[in-house]
C-alpha positions in Angstrom: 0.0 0.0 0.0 2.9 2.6 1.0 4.4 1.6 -2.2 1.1 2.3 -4.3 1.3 5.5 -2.2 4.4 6.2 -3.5 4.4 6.0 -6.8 1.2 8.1 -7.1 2.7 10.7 -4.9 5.5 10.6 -7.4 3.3 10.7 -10.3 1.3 13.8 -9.5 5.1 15.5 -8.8 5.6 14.7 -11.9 2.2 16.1 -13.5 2.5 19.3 -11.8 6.4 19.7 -12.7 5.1 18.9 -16.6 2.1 21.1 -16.6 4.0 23.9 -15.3 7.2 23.2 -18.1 4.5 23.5 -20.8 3.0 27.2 -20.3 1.7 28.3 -23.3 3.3 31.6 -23.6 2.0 34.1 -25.6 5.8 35.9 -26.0 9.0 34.1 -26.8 12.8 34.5 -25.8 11.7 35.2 -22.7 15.1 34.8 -20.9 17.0 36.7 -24.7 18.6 33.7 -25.2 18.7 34.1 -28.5 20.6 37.1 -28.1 24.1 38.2 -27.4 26.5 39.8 -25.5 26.9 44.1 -26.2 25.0 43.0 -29.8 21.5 45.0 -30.5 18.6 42.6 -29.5 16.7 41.3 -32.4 13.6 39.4 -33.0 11.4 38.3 -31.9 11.8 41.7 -30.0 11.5 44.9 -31.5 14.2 47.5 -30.9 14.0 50.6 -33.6 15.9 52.9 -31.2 19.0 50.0 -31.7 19.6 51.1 -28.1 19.1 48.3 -26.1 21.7 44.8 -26.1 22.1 41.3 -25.2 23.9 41.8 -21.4 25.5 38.7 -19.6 25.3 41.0 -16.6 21.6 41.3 -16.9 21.4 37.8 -16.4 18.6 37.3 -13.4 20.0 36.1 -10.3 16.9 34.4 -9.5 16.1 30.3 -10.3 12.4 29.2 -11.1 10.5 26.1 -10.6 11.6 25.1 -14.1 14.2 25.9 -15.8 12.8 25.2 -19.1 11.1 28.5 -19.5 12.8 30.6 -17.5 16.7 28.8 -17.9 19.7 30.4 -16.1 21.1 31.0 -19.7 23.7 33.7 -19.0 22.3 36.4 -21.0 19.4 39.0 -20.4 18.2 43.1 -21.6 20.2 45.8 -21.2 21.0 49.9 -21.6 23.0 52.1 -20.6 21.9 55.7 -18.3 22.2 58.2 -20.7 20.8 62.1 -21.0 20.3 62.2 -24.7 18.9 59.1 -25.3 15.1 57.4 -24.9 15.6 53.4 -25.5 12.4 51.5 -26.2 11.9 47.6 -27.2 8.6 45.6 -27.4 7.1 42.1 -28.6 4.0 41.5 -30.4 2.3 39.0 -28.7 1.9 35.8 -30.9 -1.9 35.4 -29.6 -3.6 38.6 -28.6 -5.5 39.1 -25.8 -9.1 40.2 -27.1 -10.6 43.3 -25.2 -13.1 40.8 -24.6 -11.7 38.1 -23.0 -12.4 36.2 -19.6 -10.2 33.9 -17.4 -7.3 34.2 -16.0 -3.3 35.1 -17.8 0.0 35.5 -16.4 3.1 37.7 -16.5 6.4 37.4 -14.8 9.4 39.8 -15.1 12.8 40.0 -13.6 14.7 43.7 -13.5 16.6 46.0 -11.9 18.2 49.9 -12.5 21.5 50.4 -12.4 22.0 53.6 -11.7 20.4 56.3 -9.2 19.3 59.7 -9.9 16.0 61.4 -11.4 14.2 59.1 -13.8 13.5 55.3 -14.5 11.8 52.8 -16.8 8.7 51.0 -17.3 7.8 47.5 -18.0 4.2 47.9 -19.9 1.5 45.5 -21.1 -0.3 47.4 -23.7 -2.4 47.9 -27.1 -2.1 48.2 -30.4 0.6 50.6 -30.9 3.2 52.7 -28.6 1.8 55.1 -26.6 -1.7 53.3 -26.9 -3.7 53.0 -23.7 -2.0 50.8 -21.2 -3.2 47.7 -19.6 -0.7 48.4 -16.8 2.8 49.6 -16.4 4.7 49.4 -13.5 7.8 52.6 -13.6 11.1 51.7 -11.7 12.9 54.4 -10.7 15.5 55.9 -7.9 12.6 55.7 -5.3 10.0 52.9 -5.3 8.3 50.7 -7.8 5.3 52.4 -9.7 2.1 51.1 -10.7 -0.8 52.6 -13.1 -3.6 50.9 -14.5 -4.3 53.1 -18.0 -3.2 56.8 -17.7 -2.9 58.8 -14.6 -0.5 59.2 -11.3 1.5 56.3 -10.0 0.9 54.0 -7.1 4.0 53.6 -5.1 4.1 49.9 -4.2 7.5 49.8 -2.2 11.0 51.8 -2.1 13.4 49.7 -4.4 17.5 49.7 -4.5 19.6 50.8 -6.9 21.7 47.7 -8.1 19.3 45.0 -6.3 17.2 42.9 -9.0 13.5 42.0 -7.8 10.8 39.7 -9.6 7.5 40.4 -10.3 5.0 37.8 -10.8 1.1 38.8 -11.6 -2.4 36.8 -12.1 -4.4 38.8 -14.8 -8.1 38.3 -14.1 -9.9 39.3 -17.3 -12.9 38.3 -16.3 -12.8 41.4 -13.3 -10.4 43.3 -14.8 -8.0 43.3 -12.6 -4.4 41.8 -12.0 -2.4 41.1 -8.4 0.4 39.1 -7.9 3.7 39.9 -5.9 7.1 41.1 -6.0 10.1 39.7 -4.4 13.7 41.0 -3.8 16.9 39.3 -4.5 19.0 38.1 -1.6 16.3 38.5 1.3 13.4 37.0 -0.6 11.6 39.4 1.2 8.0 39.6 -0.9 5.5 42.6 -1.2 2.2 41.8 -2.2 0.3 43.4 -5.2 -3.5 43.6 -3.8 -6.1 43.9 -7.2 -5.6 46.6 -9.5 -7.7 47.9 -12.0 -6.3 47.8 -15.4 -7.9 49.3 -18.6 -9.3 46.7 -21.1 -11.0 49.3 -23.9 -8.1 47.9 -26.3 -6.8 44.3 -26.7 -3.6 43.3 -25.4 -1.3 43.3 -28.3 2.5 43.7 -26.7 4.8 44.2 -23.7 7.0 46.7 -24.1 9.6 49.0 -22.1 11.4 52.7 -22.1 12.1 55.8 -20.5 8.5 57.6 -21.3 6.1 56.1 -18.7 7.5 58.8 -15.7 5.9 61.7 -17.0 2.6 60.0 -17.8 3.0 59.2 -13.7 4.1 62.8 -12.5 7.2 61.3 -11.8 10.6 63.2 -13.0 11.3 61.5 -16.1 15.0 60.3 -17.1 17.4 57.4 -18.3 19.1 56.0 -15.8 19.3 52.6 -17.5 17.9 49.1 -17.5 18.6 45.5 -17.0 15.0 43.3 -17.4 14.9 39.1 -17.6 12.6 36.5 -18.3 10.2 38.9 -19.5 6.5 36.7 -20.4 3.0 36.5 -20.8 1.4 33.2 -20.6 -2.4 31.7 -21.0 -0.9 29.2 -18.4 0.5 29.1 -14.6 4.4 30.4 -15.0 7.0 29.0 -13.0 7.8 30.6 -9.6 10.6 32.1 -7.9 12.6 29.7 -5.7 12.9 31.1 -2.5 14.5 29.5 0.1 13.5 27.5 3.2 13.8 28.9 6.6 15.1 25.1 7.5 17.2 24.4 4.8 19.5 27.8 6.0 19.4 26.7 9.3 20.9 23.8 8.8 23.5 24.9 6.2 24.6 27.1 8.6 24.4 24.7 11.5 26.4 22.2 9.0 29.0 25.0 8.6 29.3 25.7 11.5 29.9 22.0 13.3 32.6 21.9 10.1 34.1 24.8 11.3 34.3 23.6 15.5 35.5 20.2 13.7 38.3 21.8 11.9 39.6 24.2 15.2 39.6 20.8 17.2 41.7 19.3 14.7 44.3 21.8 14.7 44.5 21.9 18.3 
């Protein structure tokens, strides 16, 4: 019996593991593989301002629940704080998302600015064409993370670091409207809940896409100070998570190290 119990425990591991691999995502090169290093990206995403490059130090530090969609690949978005320029790059989604439609999608996004000072980016889920109504955007810049559902002032959803990369991963309810999800920092794991936010849903959902020019639609000081952004996706299906750590597991690596550590003094005395 403990042996049937067994193999169906491993069996639904499995499943999960399997139906989780196989999201149907409606964006590809989620993770720029098929970039490279300091080159301009290229399809599938968009970049007419030529500004923005394959980066092997925009490479995530975070590890999912499967590495299949999102895989530690060494290579993720990328440019550099400037005064002069305005960088922009978007994907067409493969599938849009009718203005119509019910149920439930997904995004996830890893990213992070570089620099400090007066300005920041946004990571936007949008309509037809640039500049169209937004979905949503969230705006990172030198003092928090910023959401807006269509047009209007920002939301500050928590003060982020300069240099730290943090994760956002969000449930789109089309059915109400609304998305919600969480965000979670690098290092500490520490997570901030997104509660439900309105989003727009006049246009269809046609692409993601980020630049410099979502501040000023936020009343925020608008400027380049740069970007890094990773396994960037939209999905009809649940996306892998974020790996964070158990409590126990820490514990007792440091308890291990530790008892190494008391071993290794004895010895030498």
């Amino acid at each position: 019996m403990n042996r049937e119990m067994s193999f169906l425990a491993v069996g639904f591991v499995l499943f999960a593991c399997a139906t989780v691999a196989n999201a149907e995502l409606l964006t590809t090169d989620a993770s720029f593989g098929n970039q490279s290093d300091g080159v301009t990206i290229k399809s599938p995403w968009n970049n007419p301002a030529t500004q923005t490059t394959g980066s092997t130090a925009s490479q995530s530090p975070f590890t999912y629940t499967d590495s299949t969609t999102f895989p530690s690949n060494g290579m993720g978005a990328y440019w550099a704080a400037s005064s002069t320029t305005t960088p922009y790059f978007a994907q067409v989604l493969g599938t849009a998302i009718a203005a119509d439609a019910t149920g439930l999608r997904y995004m996830n996004a890893d990213f992070m600015l570089p620099t400090s000072g007066s300005g920041g980016f946004q990571l936007c889920v949008a309509g037809s064409s640039y500049f169209a109504q937004r979905a949503f955007s969230f705006l990172v810049n030198g003092s928090g993370l910023y959401a807006t559902s269509g047009t209007g002032a920002g939301t500050k959803l928590l003060t982020t670091e300069v240099g730290v990369w943090y994760n956002v991963s969000l449930s789109l309810d089309m059915t109400n409207n609304s998305y919600s999800g969480t965000i979670t920092r690098e290092g500490t794991f520490a997570q901030t809940a997104i509660s439900s936010r309105a989003f727009a849903t006049e246009n269809a959902i046609t692409q993601i896409y980020s630049d410099t020019q979502g501040a000023a639609g936020m009343g925020l000081p608008q400027g380049n100070l740069g970007a890094r952004v990773d396994n960037w996706a939209l999905s009809d299906t649940v996306l892998p998570s974020v790996l964070i750590p158990e409590p126990n597991a820490v514990i007792l690596l440091c308890t291990g190290m530790l008892g190494l550590l008391a071993y290794a003094w004895r010895k030498r005395k």
